[in-house]
VOGU-3710 file (C-alpha; in Angstrom, 3 decimals, decimal comma):
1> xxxxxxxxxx> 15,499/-38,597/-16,670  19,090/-39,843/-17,159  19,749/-43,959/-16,870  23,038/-45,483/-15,414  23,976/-48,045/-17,999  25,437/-51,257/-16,162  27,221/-54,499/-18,355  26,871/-57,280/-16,827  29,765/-59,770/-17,039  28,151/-62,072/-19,412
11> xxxxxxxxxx> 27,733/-58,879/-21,924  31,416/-57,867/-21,415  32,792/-61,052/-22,234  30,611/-61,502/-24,916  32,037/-57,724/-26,338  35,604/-58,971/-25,304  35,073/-61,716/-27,462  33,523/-60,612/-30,653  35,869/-57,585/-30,181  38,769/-60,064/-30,312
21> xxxxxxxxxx> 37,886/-61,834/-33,094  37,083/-58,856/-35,716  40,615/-57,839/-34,529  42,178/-61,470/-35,459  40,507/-60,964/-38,796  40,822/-56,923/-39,510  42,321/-54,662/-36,385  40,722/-51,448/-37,280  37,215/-52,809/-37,924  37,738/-54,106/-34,490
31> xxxxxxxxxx> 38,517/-50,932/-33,103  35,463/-49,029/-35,001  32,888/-51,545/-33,942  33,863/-51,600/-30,497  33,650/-47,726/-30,188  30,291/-47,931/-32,391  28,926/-50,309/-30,160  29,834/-48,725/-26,656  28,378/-45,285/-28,144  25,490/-47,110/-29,417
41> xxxxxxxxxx> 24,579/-48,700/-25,317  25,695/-45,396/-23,974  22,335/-44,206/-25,569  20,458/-46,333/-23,312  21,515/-43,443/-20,298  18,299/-41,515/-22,165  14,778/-43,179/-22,779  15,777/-46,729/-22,882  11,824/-47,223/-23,319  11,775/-46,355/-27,270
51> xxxxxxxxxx> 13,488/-49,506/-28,164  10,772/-52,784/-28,651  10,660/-55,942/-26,438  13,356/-58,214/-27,470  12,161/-61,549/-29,180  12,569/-64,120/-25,853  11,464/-61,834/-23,456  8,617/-63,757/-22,442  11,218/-66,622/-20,845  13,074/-63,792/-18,421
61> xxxxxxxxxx> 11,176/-62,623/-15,415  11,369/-58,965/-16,165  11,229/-57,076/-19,001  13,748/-57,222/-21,723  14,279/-55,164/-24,938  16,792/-54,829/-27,390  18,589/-52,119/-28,915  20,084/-52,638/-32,542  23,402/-51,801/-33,368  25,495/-52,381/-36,818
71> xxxxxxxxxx> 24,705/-52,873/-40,336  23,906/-55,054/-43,169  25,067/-58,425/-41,877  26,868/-56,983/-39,027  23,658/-56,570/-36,928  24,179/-57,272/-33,182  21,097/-57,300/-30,335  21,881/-55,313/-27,628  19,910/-57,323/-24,764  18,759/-55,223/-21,457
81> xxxxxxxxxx> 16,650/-54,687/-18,780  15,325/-51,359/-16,963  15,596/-51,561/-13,134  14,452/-48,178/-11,385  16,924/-46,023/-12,609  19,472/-48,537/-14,157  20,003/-49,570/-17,559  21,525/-53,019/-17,267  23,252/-54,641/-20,634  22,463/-58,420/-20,206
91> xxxxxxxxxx> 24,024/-60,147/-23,607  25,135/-59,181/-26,842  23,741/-61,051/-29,706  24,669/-61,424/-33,496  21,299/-60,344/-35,359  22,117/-64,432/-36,964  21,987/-66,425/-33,874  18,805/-67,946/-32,627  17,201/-66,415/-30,049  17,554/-67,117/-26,295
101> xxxxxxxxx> 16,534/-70,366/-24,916  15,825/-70,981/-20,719  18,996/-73,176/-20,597  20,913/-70,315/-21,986  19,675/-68,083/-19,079  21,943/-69,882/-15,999  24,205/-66,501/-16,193  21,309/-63,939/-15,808  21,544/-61,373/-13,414
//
């Protein structure tokens, strides 16, 4: 079975943003880990189940895992949920920041 993969707004600004600061600090980093990390969700289209529960998925009211993308100290959580036959991206998290708290969750879809 093939998944649609949906971002949500919150996850495209949060890849707008990271995107535009690697490319204040090195443009062609910026350009690799963008591509890296869209071919990295665009896995999700095929058995989004293989990846684990993320960390804080007891506080959402559906069932969120995480898919890991980067290296080293460049590890980012790819947040999402599984909705009958839609992948959809929820946030994009540096492997370094804390995890998800409820008052975080206002922009969840």
């Amino acid at each position: 079975m093939t998944f649609q993969v949906e971002l949500t707004s919150v996850a495209e600004i949060q890849i707008e943003q990271t995107y535009q600061w690697y490319r204040d600090r090195n443009p062609e980093f910026a350009d690799r880990w963008f591509r890296g990390l869209m071919n990295t969700i665009a896995t999700l289209q095929e058995k989004p189940q293989r990846c684990t529960l993320a960390v804080e998925h007891e506080i959402f009211p559906e069932e969120v895992r995480q898919l890991l993308f980067g290296k080293s100290k460049n590890i980012y959580r790819v947040l999402f949920t599984i909705r009958d036959t839609t992948v959809y991206v929820l946030y994009i998290r540096h492997s370094a920041q804390s995890p998800l708290t409820l008052d975080e969750l206002e922009d969840y879809v």
